[in-house]
C-alpha positions as CSV (number, residue, x, y, z in Angstrom):
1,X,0.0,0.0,0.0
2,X,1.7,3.6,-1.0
3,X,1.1,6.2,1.7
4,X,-2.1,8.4,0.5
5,X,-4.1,5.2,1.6
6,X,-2.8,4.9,4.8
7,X,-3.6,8.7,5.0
8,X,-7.0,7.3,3.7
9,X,-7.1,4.8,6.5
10,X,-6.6,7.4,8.7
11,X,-9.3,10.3,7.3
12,X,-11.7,7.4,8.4
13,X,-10.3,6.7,11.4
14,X,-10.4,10.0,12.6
15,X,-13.5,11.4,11.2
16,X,-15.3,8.4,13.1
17,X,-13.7,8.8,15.9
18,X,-13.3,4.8,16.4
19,X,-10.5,4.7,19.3
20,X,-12.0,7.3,21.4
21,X,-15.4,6.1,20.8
22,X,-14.5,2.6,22.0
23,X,-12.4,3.6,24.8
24,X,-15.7,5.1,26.0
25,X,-17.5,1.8,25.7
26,X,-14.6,0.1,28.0
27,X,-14.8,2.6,30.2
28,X,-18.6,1.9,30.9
29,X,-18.6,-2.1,31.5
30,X,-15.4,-1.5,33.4
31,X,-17.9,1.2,35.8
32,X,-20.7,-0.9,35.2
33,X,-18.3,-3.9,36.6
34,X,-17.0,-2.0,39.4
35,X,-20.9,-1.1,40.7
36,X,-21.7,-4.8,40.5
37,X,-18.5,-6.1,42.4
38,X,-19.4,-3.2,45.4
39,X,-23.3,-3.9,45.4
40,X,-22.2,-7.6,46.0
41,X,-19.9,-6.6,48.8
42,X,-21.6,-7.4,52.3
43,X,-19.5,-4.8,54.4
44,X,-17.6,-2.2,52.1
45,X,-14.8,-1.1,53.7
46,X,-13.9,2.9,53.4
47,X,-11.3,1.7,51.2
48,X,-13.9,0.2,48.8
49,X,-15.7,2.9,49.2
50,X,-13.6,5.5,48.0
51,X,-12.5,3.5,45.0
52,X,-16.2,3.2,43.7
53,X,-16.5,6.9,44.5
54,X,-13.3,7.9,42.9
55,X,-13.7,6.0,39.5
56,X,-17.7,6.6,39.3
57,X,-16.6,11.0,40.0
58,X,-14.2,10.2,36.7
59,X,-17.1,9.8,34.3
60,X,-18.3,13.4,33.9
61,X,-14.6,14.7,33.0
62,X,-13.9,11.7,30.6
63,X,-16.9,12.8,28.9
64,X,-16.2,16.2,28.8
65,X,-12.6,15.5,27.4
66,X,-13.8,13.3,24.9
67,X,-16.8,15.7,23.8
68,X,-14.1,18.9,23.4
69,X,-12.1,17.1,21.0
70,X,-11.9,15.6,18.0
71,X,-12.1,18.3,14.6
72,X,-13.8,21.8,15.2
């Protein structure tokens, strides 16, 4: 393959935002994950707690990063 279709390749990539778009979805069964494994905990510790806490407060900023990129 010459180079203009690897720029091709990468047009598509980037105008469909793929990567960022599935990073996103990971993100959400890996919250989705974390919820389950502490709802199924019989006495959370405040360690557990603050790990839920901390990776569930994440969510807005990752969004908000992922909504202010990407081509203006």
């Amino acid at each position: 393959m010459d180079k203009q279709k690897y720029l091709d390749i990468a047009e598509i990539i980037n105008a469909f935002r793929i990567i960022p778009r599935m990073l996103l979805v990971a993100m959400g069964f890996l919250i989705w994950a974390v919820v389950q494994w502490f709802m199924g905990v019989d006495d959370p510790s405040t360690q557990q707690t603050t790990l839920v806490t901390t990776i569930t407060a994440i969510i807005p900023a990752i969004i908000g990063l992922y909504q202010s990129t990407g081509n203006k």
